[in-house]
N, C-alpha and C positions, 0 to 999 in steps of 0.2 A: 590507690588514690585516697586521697585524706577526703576524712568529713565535710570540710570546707568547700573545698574546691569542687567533690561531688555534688553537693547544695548546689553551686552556681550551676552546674550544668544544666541540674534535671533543670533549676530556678529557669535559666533561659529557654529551655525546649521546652518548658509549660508555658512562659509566654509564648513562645511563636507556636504553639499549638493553641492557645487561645485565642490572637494573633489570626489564624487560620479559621478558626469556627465562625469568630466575629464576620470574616472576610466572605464565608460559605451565607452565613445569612443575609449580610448586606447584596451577594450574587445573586439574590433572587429579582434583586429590581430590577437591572436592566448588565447591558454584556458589557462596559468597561469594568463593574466592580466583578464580575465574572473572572475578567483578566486580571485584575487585582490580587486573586484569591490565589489564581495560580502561578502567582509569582509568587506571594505569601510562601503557596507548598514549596515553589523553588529553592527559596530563600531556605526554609526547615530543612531542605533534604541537604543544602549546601552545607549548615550548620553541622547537621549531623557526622557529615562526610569528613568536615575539616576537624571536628571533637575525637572521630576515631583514628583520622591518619596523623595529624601534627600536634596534639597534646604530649605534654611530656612524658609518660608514660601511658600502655593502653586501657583508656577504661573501660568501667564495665558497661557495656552499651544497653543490656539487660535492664538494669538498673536504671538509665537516664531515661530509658523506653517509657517502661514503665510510671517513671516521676511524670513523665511529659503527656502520658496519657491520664493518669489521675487528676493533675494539675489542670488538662482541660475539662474535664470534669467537673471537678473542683469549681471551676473559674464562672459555673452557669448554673450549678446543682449543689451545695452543701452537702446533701443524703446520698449523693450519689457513690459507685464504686465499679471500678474496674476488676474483674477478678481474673487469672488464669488461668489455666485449664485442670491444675489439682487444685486449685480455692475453692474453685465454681464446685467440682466434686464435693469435696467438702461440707460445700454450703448446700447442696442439694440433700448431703445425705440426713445434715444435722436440722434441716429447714422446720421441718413440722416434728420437732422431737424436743417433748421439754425437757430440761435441763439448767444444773443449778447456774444462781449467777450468781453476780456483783449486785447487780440491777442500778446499772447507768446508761442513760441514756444518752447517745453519740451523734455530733455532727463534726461536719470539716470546718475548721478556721485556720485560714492564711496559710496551707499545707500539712498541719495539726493536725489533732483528735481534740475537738472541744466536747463539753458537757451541757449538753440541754438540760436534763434533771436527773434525780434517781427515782427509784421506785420508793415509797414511804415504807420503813423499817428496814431495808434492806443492809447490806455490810456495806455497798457508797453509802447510802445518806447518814447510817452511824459513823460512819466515817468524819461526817461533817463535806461531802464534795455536793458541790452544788454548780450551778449554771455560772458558767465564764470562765470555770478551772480548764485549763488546759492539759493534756495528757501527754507527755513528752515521751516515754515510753512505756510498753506491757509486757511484763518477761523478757524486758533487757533487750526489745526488739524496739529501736527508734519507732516512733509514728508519723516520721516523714514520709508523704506520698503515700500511709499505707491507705490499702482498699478499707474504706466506712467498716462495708461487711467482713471482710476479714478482724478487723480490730474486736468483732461483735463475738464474733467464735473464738478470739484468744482467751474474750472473758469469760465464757463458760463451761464450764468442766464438769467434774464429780463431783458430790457434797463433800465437802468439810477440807474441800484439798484448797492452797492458796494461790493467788497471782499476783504478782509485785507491781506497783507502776509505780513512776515515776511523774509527780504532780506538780506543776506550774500550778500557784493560785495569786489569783487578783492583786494581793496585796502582800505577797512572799512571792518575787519573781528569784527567787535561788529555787530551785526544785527539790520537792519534799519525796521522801519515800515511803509510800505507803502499800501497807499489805493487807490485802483483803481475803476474806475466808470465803468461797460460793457456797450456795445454798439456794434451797429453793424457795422462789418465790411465793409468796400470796399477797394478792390486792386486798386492800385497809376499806373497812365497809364506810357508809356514810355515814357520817353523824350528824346528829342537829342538835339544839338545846332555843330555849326563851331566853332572848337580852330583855335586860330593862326598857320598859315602854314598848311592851306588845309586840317586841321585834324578833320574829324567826331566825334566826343560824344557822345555815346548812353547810358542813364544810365536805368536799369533795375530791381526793386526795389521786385520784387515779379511774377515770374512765370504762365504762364495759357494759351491756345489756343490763346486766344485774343492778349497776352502781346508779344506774338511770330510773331502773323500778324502785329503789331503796331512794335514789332524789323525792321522786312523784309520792312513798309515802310520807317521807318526813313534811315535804312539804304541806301535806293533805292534816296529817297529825298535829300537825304546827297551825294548821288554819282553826280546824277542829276547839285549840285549846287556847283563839284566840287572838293568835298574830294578828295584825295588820299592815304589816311590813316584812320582807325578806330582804337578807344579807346571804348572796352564795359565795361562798369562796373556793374558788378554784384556783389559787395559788399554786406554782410549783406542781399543777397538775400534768402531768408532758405526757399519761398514756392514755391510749383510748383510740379505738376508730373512727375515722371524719364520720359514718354514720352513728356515732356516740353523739357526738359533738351534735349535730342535726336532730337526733333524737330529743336531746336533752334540754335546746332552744325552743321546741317546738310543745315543750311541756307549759310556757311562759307565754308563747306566742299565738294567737288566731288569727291571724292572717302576716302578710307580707311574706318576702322570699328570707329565708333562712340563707343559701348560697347557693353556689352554683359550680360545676365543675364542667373547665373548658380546656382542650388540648389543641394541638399542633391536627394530630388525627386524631383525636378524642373527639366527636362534636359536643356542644354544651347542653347539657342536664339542669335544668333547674328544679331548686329544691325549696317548693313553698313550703309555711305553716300548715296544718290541717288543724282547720277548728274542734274538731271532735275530739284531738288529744291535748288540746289545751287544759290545765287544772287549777289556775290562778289567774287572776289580773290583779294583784296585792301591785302596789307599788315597791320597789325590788334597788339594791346595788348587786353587782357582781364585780369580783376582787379577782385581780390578776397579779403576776409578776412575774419574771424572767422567765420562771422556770415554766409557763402557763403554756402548753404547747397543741400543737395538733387539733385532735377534738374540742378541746376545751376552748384553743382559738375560735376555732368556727360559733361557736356561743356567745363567746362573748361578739365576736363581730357583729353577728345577728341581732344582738340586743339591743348593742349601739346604734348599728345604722339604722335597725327599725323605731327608735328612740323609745325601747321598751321597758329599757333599765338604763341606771348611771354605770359605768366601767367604771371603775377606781384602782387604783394600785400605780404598776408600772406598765412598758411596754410589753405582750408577750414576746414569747421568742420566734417565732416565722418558719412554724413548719404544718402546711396540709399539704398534700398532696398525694395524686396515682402513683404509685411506683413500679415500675415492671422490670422484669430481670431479661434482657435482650440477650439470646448465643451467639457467639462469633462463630468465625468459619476455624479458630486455631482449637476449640472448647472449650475457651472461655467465655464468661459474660460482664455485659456493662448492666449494671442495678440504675434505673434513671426515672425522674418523673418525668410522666407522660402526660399529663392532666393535672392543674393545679386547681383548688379550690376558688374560690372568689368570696371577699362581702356582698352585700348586695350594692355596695357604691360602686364594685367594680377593681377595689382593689385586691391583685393575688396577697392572700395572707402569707403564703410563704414570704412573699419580697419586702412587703413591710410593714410584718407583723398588725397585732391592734394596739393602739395607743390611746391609754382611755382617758376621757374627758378631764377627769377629774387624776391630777397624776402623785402619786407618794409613793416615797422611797421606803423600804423597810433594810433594816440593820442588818448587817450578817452574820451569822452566828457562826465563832471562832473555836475550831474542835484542834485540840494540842496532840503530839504525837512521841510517843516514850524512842527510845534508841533503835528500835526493831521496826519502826514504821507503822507499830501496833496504834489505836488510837486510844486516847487515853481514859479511861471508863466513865470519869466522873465527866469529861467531856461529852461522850455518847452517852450519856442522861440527859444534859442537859440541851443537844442537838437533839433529840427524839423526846422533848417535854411536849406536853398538848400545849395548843397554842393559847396564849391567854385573852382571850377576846377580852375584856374589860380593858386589858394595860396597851392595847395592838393599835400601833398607829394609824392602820390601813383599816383598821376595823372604827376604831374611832371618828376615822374622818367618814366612813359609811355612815354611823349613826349622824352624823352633823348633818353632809348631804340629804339622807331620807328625812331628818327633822325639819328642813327647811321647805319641802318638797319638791 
């Protein structure tokens, strides 16, 4: 079966699997959508039936199975994945074992492997890949329908050894090839510095217990030598745990709800400020952008709705959430959120991200690639230069906003 015409299949048996889920949750209100649903399933198993007897040749059903199960997935979860029963092995054995990477960070788009961020310094971000690139393939293995998680363990190996993808980006839709060296990671500490007119800096590149104690001192050192004003930038920050993200708002805040996390069977958890770990009330921006994910969402949402700070930047990208690994009865497993985060207005950040007040767009920075897919040096200098807060537009319009107050 050609590439083509397998797209459409699985294409169809993901919709009528989604099709299906839509039908399963509207069944809970009353019994004709009940009947609904199970004609839905009818309708699936008929499709099924007539794709394996009266296609032109036989296809792989394996295969359509599998697309149709990712796809509904897919269709309710971005994060989520289906594995099989040697994935799931796989992913158990490699789960709690560091090992080197890429350091990119993955979601599903439109049956893809999209890019929520990289890790700062790592072989993507010298790369130059950033939030919106696309991943068309990883060692020559399409990333149609593949499991989230699976795609997560292609990219990590042994140091110094490589892995090829295959890169859609934004504004080059030919796909580029690029090759990445793993290695392992380490997170980029905080840094701060004095802007002109008594304004604090604190940039925040990656989320963690640590990177939170290292926020509270700079900020403290920053007050110390005078600030009057704080600029946080959490730009392109996509790592970190929702209790990062909580922690980190809750350094800014004395009172009001930080968030809250509510499930299906999750009950909801609400998560105030505690006065006692508040360590500023400076009047403050906080800077987002695409790549602004997870924990760092949850802060900035908190800021916002509690009108503690200005947001400035762009939209984040729309990922907190519980995630739990569910076993099938075959041995494999479905990776799904179970409990999503909340702002305190109510909104899940997963579904539509934050969007801050005050909105700007920043440039993107264009890394060139030799004949090998290598990138190209003088490139990867100048995608890993420090940022220039004096010439940054997002940082400029912060100083405007905090001047006017």
């Amino acid at each position: 079966m050609t590439r083509r015409t397998k797209y459409f299949f699985v294409s169809t048996s993901t919709c009528l699997a989604a099709l299906l889920l839509i039908g399963q949750a509207m069944g809970r209100g009353s019994g004709n959508q009940q009947d609904d649903t199970y004609k839905l399933l009818t309708v699936f198993t008929d499709v099924v039936g007539y794709i394996k007897t009266q296609y032109v040749e036989e296809p792989d059903m394996k295969s359509v199975t599998m697309g149709a199960l990712n796809g509904m997935l897919e269709s309710i979860d971005p994060f989520a994945s289906y594995l099989n029963s040697d994935q799931y092995k796989e992913y158990l054995k490699y789960k709690d074992v560091k090992r080197a990477d890429v350091g990119l960070i993955l979601s599903k788009k439109p049956g893809y492997i999209g890019v929520v961020g990289t890790v700062p310094n790592s072989p993507a971000a010298k790369a130059g890949l950033g939030s919106y690139d696309m991943i068309e393939s990883i060692k020559g293995i399409a990333t149609r329908d593949m499991p989230l998680a699976y795609a997560n363990m292609l990219l990590q190996g042994e140091s110094n050894t490589t892995v090829e993808l295959s890169v859609v980006r934004v504004r080059h839709p030919e796909p580029q090839t690029v090759k990445l060296t793993r290695a392992m990671l380490n997170l980029p500490a905080v840094d701060s510095k004095m802007l002109p007119g008594q304004i604090g800096y604190v940039n925040i590149d990656a989320l963690s217990p640590a990177a939170v104690k290292e926020t509270a001192a700079a900020v403290q050192k920053l007050q110390k030598a005078g600030a009057q004003k704080l600029v946080i930038d959490a730009r392109s920050c996509s790592l970190g745990a929702p209790e990062d993200g909580i922690a980190l708002a809750n350094l800014f805040m004395k009172s009001g709800r930080i968030t809250y996390l509510k499930g299906q069977k999750v009950p909801q958890q609400n998560f105030d400020a505690d006065p006692t770990k508040a360590i500023t009330d400076l009047p403050m921006a906080f800077l987002t952008n695409r790549g602004t994910a997870d924990a760092a969402e949850i802060t900035a949402a908190a800021l916002q709705d509690n009108k503690r700070a200005q947001v400035i930047g762009e939209r984040t990208y729309g990922d907190a959430a519980m995630r739990k690994a569910i076993t099938m009865d075959d041995g494999g497993a479905i990776i799904l959120s179970v409990a999503k985060y909340y702002a305190a207005s109510g909104k899940a950040i997963q579904d539509t991200g934050v969007m801050p007040a005050t909105q700007v767009a920043e440039p993107e920075v264009q890394v060139d690639y030799d004949e090998n897919g290598e990138p190209i040096a003088e490139a990867q200098e100048t995608q890993q230069a420090p940022k220039k807060t004096e010439e940054d537009p997002v940082v400029k319009k912060a100083l405007e906003v905090l001047a006017k107050g």
